[in-house]
C-alpha positions in Angstrom: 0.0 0.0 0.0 1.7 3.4 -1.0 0.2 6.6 0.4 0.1 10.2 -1.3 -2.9 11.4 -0.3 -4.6 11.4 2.6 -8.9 12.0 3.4 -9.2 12.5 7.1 -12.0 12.7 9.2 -12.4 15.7 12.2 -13.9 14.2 14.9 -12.6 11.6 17.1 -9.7 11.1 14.5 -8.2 14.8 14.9 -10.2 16.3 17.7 -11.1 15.2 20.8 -15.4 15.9 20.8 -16.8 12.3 22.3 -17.8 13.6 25.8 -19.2 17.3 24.6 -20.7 15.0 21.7 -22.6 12.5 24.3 -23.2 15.1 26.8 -25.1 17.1 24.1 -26.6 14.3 22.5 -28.2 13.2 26.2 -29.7 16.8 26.2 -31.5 16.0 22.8 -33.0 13.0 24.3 -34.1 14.8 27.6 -35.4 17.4 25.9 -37.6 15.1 23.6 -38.4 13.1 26.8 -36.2 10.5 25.5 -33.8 8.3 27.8 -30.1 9.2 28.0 -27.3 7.0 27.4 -24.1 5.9 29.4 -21.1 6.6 27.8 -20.3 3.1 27.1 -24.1 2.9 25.4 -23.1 6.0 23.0 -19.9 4.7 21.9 -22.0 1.3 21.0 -24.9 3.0 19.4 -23.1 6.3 18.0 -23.4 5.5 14.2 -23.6 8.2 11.0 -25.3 9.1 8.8 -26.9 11.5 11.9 -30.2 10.4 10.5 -29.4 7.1 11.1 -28.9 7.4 14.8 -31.9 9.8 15.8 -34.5 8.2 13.4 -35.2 5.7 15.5 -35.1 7.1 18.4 -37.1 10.2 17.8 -39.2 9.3 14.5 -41.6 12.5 15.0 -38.9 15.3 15.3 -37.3 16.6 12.0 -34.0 16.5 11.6 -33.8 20.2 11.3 -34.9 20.7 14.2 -32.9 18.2 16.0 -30.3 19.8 15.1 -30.9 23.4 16.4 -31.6 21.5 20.2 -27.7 20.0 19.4 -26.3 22.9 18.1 -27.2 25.5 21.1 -26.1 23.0 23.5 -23.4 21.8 21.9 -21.9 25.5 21.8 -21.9 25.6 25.3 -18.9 23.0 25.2 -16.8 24.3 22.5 -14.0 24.7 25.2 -13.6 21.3 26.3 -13.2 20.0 23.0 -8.9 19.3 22.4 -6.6 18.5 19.9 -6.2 14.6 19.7 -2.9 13.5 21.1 0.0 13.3 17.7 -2.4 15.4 15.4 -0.5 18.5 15.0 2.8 16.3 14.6 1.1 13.7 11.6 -0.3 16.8 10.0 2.9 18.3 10.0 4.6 15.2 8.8 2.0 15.1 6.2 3.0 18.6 5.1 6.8 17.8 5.6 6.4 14.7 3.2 4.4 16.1 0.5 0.9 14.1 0.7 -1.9 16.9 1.0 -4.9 16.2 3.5 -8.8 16.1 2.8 -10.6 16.8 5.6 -14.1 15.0 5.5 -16.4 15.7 8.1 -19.8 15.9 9.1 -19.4 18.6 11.7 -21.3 21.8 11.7 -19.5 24.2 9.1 -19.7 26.9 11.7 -18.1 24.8 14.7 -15.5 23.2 12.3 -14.5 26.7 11.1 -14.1 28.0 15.1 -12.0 24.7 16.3 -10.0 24.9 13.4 -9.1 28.7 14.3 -8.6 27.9 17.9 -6.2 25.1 17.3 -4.5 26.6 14.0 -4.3 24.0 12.0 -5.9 25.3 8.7 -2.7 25.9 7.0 -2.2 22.1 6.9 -5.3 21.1 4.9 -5.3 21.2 1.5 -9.5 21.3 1.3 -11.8 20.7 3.5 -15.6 18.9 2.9 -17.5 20.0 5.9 -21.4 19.6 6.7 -21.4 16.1 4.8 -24.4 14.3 5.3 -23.4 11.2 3.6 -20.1 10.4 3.1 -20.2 7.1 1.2 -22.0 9.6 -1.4 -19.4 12.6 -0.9 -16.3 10.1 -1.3 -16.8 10.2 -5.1 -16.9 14.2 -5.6 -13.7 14.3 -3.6 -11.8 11.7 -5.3 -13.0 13.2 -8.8 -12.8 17.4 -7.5 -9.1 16.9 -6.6 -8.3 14.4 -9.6 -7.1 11.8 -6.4 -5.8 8.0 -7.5 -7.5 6.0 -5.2 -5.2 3.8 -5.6 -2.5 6.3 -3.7 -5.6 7.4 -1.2 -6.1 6.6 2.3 -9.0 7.4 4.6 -8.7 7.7 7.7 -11.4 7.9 10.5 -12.8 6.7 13.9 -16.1 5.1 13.2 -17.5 2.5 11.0 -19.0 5.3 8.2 -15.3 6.5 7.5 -14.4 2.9 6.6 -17.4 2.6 4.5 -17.0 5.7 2.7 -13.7 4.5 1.6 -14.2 1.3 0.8 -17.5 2.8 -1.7 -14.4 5.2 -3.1 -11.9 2.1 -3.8 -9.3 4.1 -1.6 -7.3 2.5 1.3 -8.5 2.9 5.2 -7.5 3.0 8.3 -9.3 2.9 11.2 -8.2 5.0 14.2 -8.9 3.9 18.0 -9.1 7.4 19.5 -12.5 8.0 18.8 -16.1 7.2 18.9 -16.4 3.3 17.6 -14.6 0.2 19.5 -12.2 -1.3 18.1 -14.5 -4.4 17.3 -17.2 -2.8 15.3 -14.3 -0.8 13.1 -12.0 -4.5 12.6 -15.9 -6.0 11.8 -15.7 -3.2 8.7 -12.2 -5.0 7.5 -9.9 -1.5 7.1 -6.4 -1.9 5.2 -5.0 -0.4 8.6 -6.0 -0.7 12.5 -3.8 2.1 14.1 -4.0 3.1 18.0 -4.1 7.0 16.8 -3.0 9.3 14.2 1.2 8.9 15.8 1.2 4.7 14.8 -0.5 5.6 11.9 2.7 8.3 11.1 4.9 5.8 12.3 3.8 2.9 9.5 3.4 5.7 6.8 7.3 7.0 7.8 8.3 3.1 7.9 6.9 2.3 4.2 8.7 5.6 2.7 12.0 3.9 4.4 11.1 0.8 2.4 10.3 2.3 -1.0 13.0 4.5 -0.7 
């Protein structure tokens, strides 16, 4: 597997959201007189599409509507949300060894656009795709948009919809660990890659440039 380009997701795979995430989503439910969920219980249920998750559960709420109730709460947490441990260092690696990064992400474009100011990171991503709804649909206008040979791509995310995506593309994937899905439901989705976080992941990409010279 050789590795030019890389399509990364934001949440859970750069940034570190799952508690504000849960905390918000638990407010949802309340507020529609729904249950809440332990944390253990999100990170089991958590799936995207968002539709996917909330249909379900709250059939006659839109989910427009739904996602005003998130997004005022959610902006109440914006400060506890970090960078995830090694992402400044692969990004900069990424930079340092010529493969541009795709950021695909279903976050808010307004919240994206405020952590990614806070942490200063945009001068590291060579486009980003925010507000996706679908991302095994979105894959293909990426790949095609930046003229990307799948076979040189890799996607890499925290949750069984970023392996998906990629597989529906033809690129390579690798599943990270430091997010929202356990590691059993993202090895269920057969990835290229399993990686602990973004710094193994540097690590085997640093390790194959040593082998192909």
């Amino acid at each position: 597997m050789r590795v030019r380009n890389l399509i990364l997701d934001w949440s859970g795979t750069l940034v570190d959201d799952l508690r504000p995430v849960w905390v918000t989503t638990n407010h949802v439910f309340t507020q529609c007189g729904r249950p809440t969920l332990t944390l253990e219980e999100f990170r089991r249920e958590f799936c995207l599409p968002i539709r996917a998750f909330y249909a379900p559960r709250i059939p006659e709420v839109s989910q427009a509507e739904l996602e005003q109730l998130f997004l005022a709460e959610y902006a109440r947490h914006q400060d506890e949300i970090v960078l995830l441990p090694h992402s400044r260092e692969f990004l900069e690696f990424c930079r340092h060894t010529g493969r541009p990064v795709f950021l695909a992400s279903s976050a808010d474009p307004d919240t994206y656009h405020r952590q990614m100011c806070r942490f200063g990171l945009d001068g590291f991503i060579t486009k980003p795709y925010i507000g996706i709804e679908d991302k095994t649909v979105k894959i293909h206008h990426i790949l095609e948009e930046n003229q990307l040979d799948p076979a040189l791509t890799l996607f890499v995310g925290d949750m069984e919809h970023d392996i998906a995506a990629g597989q529906v593309g033809g690129v390579h994937t690798c599943a990270v660990l430091s997010g929202y899905n356990h590691a059993d439901r993202l090895q269920a989705m057969r990835p290229d890659l399993v990686c602990r976080d973004l710094g193994e992941l540097r690590a085997v990409l640093a390790d194959q440039a040593t082998t192909h010279g």
